[in-house]
N, C-alpha and C positions, 0 to 999 in steps of 0.2 A: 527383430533388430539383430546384428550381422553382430558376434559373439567374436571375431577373429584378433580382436584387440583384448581379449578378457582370458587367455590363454587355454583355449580350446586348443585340441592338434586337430592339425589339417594334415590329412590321408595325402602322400607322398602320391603324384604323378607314378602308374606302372610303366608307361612308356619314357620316362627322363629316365638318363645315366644315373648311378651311383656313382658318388664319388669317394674316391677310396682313402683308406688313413692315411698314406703318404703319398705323393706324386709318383705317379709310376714311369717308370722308365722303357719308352719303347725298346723293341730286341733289333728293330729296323728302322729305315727313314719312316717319319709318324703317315703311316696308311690309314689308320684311323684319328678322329678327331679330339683335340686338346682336350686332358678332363675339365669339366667344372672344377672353383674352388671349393673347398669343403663345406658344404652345410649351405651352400649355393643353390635357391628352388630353381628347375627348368621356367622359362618365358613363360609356357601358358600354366603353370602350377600358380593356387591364388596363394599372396603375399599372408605371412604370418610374421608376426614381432615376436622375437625369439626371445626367451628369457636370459637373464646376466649371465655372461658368459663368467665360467667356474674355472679357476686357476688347474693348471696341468696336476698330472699324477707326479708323486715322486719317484725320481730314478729309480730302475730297478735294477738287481746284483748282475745281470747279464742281461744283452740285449736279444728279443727275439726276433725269431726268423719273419722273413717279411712273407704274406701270405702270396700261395700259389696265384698265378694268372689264373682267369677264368678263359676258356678259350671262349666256351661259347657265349658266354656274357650273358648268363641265365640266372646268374645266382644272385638272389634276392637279398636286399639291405634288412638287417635284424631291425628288430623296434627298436634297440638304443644301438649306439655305436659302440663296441668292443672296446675295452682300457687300449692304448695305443701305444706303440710301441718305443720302445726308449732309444732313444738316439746318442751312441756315444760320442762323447768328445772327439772333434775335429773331424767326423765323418757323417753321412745319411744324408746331408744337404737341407735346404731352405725353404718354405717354414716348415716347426714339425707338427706336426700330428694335432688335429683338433680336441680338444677337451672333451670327454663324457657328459652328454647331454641329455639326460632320460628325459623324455616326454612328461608334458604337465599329469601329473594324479597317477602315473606306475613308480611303482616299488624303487627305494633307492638299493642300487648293485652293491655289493658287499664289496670291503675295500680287501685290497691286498694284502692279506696280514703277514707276509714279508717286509713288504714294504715299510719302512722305519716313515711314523707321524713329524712331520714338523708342524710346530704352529708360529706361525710368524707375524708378525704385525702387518705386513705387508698385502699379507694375502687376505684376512680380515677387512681393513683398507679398501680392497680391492672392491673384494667384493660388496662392500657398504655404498661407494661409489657409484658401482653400478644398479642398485636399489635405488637410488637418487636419480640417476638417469631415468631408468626405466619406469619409475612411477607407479601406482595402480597396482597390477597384478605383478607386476615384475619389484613393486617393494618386496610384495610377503617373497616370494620368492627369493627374492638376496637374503633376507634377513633369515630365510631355511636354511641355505645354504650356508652363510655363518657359523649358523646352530648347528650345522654336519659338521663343518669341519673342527668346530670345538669340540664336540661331543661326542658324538660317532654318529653310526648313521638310525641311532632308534628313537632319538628328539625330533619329531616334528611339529610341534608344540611350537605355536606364536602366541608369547604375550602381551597383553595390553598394558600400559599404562595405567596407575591407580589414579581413579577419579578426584580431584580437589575433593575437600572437606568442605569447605564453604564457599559459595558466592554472592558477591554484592556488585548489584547494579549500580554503575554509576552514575549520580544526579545530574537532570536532564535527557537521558534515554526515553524512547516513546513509553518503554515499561517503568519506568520510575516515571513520570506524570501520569501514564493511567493508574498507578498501583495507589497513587496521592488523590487521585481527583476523585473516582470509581465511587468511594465511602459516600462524599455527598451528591451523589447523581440517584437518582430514582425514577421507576417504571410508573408511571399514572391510570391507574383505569378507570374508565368514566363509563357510568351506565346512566342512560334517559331515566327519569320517573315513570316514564309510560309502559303499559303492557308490554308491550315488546322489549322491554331492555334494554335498545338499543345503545352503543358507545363503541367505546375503541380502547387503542393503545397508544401512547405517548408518553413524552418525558418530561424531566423539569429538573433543576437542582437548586439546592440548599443557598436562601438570598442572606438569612441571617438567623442567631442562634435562637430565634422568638418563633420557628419553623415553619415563615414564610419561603415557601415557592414558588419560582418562578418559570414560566411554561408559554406556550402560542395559547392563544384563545381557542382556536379553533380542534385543538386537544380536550378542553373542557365543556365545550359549549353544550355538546348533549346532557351535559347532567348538569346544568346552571340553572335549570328551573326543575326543582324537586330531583333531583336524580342523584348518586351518590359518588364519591370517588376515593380513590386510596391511593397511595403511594406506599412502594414497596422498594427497602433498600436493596446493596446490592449484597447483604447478611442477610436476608431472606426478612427483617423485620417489616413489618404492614403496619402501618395508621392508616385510619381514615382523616379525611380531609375536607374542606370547605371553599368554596371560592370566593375571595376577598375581592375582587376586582376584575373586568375584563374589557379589553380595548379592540372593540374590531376591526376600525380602520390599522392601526397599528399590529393587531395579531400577536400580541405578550396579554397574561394573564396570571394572576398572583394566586395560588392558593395557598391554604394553613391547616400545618396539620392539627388535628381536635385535640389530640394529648401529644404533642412533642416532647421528645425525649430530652436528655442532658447529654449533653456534649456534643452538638451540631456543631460540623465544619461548616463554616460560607465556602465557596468556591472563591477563589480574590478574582476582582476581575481588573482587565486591563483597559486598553485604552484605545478605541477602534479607530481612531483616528491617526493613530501612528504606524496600523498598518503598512505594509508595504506589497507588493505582488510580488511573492515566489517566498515569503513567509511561510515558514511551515505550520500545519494544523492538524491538530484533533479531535475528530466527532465522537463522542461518546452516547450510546442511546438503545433505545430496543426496538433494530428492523424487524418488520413482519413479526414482532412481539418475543425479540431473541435480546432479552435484558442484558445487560452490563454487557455491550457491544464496542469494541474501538477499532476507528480505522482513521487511517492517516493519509492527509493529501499536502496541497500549500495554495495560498492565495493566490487565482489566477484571475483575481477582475474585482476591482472594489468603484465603489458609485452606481453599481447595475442595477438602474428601474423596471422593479419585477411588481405587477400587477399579481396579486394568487388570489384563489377563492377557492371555497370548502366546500362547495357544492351545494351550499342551503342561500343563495342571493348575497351571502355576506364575501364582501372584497376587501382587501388589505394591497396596503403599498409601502415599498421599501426603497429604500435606496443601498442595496443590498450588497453583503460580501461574498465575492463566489468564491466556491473550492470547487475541486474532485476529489475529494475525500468522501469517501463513498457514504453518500443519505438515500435514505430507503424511508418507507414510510413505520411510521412509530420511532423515526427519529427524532419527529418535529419536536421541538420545545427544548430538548436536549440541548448542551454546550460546546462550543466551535470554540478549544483551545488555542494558544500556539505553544509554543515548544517550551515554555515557562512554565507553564499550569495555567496562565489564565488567561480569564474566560474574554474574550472578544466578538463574540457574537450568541445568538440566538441560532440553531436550524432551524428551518422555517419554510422551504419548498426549494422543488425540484425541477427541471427543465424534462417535460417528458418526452416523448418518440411523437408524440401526437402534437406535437408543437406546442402547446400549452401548457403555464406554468401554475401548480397547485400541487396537492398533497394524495392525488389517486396513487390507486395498486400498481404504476409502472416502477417500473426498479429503476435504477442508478444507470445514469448515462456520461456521470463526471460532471455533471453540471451540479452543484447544488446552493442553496444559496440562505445567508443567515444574517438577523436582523443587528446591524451593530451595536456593541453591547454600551454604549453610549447612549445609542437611542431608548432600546432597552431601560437603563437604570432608571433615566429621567419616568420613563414611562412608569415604572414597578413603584418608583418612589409616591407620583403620584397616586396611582390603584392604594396604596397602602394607605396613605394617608386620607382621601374622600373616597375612594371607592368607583371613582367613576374615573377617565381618560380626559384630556384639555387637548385639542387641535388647534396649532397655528394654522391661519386662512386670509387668502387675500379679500376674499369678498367677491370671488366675481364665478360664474359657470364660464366652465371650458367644455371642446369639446373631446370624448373619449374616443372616440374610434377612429379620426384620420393619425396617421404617422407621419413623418419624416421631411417637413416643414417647420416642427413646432405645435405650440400648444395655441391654438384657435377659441379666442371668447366667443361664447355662444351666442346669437342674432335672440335668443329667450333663455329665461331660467326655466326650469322645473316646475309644472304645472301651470304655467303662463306668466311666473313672474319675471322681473328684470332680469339680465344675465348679470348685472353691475350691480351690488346691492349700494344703493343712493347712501351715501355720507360712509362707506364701507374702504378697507383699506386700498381697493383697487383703484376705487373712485378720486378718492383724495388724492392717488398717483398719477389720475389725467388718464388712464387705461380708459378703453369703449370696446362695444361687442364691437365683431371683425379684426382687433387686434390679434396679431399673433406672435407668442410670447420665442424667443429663441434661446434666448441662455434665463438663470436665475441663481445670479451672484456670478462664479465661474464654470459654473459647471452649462453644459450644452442643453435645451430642451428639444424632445423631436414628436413628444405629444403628451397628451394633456395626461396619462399617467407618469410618464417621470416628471411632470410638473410638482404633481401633488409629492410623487415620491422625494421630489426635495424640498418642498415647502416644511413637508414633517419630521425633517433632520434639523428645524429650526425651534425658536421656542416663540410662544405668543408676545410680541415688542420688540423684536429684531427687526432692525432695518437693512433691506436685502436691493440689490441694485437688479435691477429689471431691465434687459434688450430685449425690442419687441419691431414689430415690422407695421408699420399701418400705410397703405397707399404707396406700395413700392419702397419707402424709404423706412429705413431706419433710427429707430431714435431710443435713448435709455430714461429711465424714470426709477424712481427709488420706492421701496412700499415700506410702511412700518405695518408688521402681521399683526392680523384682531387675534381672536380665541373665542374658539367652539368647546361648548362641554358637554360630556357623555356622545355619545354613537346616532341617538334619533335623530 
């Protein structure tokens, strides 16, 4: 990187003129050409930013002689320019004489100890001024210069400012809600009962002071049959833990720690549905298993039907809130603040490079996406209370794998059965296979996952207005939702 701004000197051109301390006065008509003005690089010398220019010397008792011509014009420029000569009143002519500029890092020249000091405010002034202009390397440099002309010339010494005594962050800064949240956030580690070990890393935070936690299923799942877990604050304290409850169509999961401690913070949570897009947010969590993690993005998509699965057959649907706020894996479970403290969503998967959306080893692409914390509560409250998950359901098979039509009733259900379960909520709405569903209430369907992914933003006996397409035309019909309980 090109240093010429940082007050390096740059080597004087040999073949450019010098130009001399005062205007020289041809002896004949000018046979040779106009000087430069003073301190003027030739065209092809490269350009240097010159440091604040330093007020003149003071007068001196008699003026001196002006130096000899050079005939041959050999005689080389010193490193700094000579104190310059004094010009008395009413004679020498216009302008005079450039200022002593010594080159950045050489010696300051010893002042003329005839010469009588003034200190003026003027020239202080001056010089502060040009500190201000010049900026960067041309500060410290005015503020030396200062110090010379107070001083003399053996202070080169820049002081700093003394550091505050104390700082407080003011409430609502990203570091005042992580410094508040952080305490009830916690790393989960989940090992299989089997030979192998096998588990992972994830998060969860504090749902209430009885030291239920709440998490993604798919953070606990390896150790829900015989396997063990712990959560570890962000003070280094470890409990082990148990799992109360886990929902896998939904992807939340309650566990409790065995000996909970006194004085658990809840995280407060908010209200996902008041969200807005361009809300700001914070994930707090442990990527790649790098605990008490924060990164900050803002809501750029809320209603996003995200289909995820864990890699063991088990699939989850949301009707999701995105950020980019950077999720990584062993975020999952963790909490998607907003700029309040609270809690608004779940993290819960990612948009990978591979086009598919789950919880693999790809890193963050700005895409992330978390289960609303609405959804969420209802879910946890359940899990705590029976231990098992309640899905609202219309009653009918769709199908999964066309897009961008809608959500298409399937011509059979699941091992030969009806697609319509007979006296079921689809049914009692006048729905048949070949329907194809388009919106569900107002939100838009464009296939049979964000179908489901809004059915389960509802609760089992809501009545939801249904546009569907049968035979070209259009026509709406109303369902009231049954309920499904537990995952088999």
């Amino acid at each position: 990187m090109s240093t010429e701004n940082e007050g390096t000197e740059v080597p004087a051109d040999p073949t450019a003129p010098s130009a001399p301390a005062t205007p020289p006065v041809p002896a004949t008509p000018p046979a040779a050409p106009a000087p430069q003005q003073a301190g003027a690089p030739a065209s092809e010398a490269p350009t240097q930013i010159q440091p604040p220019v330093q007020p003149p010397a003071p007068p001196a008792q008699a003026p001196a002689a002006a130096p000899a011509a050079d005939p041959a014009g050999t005689t080389q420029a010193p490193a700094y320019a000579p104190e310059p000569a004094t010009v008395a009143a009413g004679g020498g002519g216009w302008p005079p004489a450039p200022p002593v500029v010594p080159s950045w890092g050489e010696p300051v020249p010893p002042a003329d100890p005839a010469a009588p000091r003034k200190r003026t405010g003027g020239l202080v002034a001056a010089v502060l001024v040009a500190a201000l202009v010049a900026g960067g390397i041309g500060g410290g440099i005015g503020y030396w210069a200062a110090q010379r002309e107070d001083r003399g010339p053996e202070s080169t010494t820049v002081s700093s400012g003394e550091a505050p005594a104390s700082f407080k962050r003011e409430p609502g800064t990203v570091a005042a809600v992580a410094a508040k949240a952080l305490p009830s956030v916690v790393t989960i580690q989940a090992k299989s009962g089997g030979t192998q070990g096998e588990g992972g890393t994830g998060t969860g935070f504090v749902y209430d002071q009885e030291g239920h936690i709440v998490t993604n299923n798919h953070v606990v799942a390896s150790a829900a049959e015989g396997g063990t877990l712990s959560a570890t604050f962000s003070d280094g304290r470890t409990y082990d833990a148990e799992v109360v409850g886990r929902a896998e169509g939904y992807d939340v999961a309650v566990i409790k720690l065995k000996e909970a401690p006194k004085g658990l913070k809840p995280l407060p949570l908010g209200d996902s549905d008041k969200v807005a897009v361009g809300d700001s947010t914070i994930a707090i969590g442990a990527p790649f298993g790098l605990s008490n993690t924060v990164t900050t993005g803002i809501i750029s998509a809320k209603n996003r039907p995200v289909a995820s699965g864990d890699g063991g057959g088990s699939n989850s649907y949301m009707s999701a809130l995105q950020t980019d706020a950077s999720i990584n894996p062993g975020n999952s479970g963790g909490p998607l603040l907003d700029a309040a403290g609270a809690v608004i969503g779940i993290n819960s998967a990612i948009q990978s490079t591979g086009g598919g959306y789950g919880q693999s080893q790809a890193g963050s692409i700005g895409l992330g996406f978390a289960i609303p914390v609405n959804q969420a509560k209802a879910v946890a409250e359940q899990l705590i209370k029976t231990g098992k998950p309640v899905y609202p359901v219309i009653g009918a098979t769709v199908n999964m794998n066309d897009k961008g039509e809608g959500a298409r009733i399937a011509d059979q259900g699941a091992g030969g059965t009806e697609a319509v379960t007979p006296s079921g909520p689809a049914a009692k709405a006048g729905l048949k296979p070949g329907d194809v569903i388009t919106a569900f209430g107002d939100h838009p369907i464009d296939s049979g996952p964000s179908l489901i992914s809004e059915i389960w933003t509802h609760k089992p006996g809501d009545s939801v207005k249904i546009t569907y397409e049968r035979g070209g035309k259009t026509a709406q019909t109303t369902v009231v939702l049954g309920e499904r309980t537990g995952d088999s």
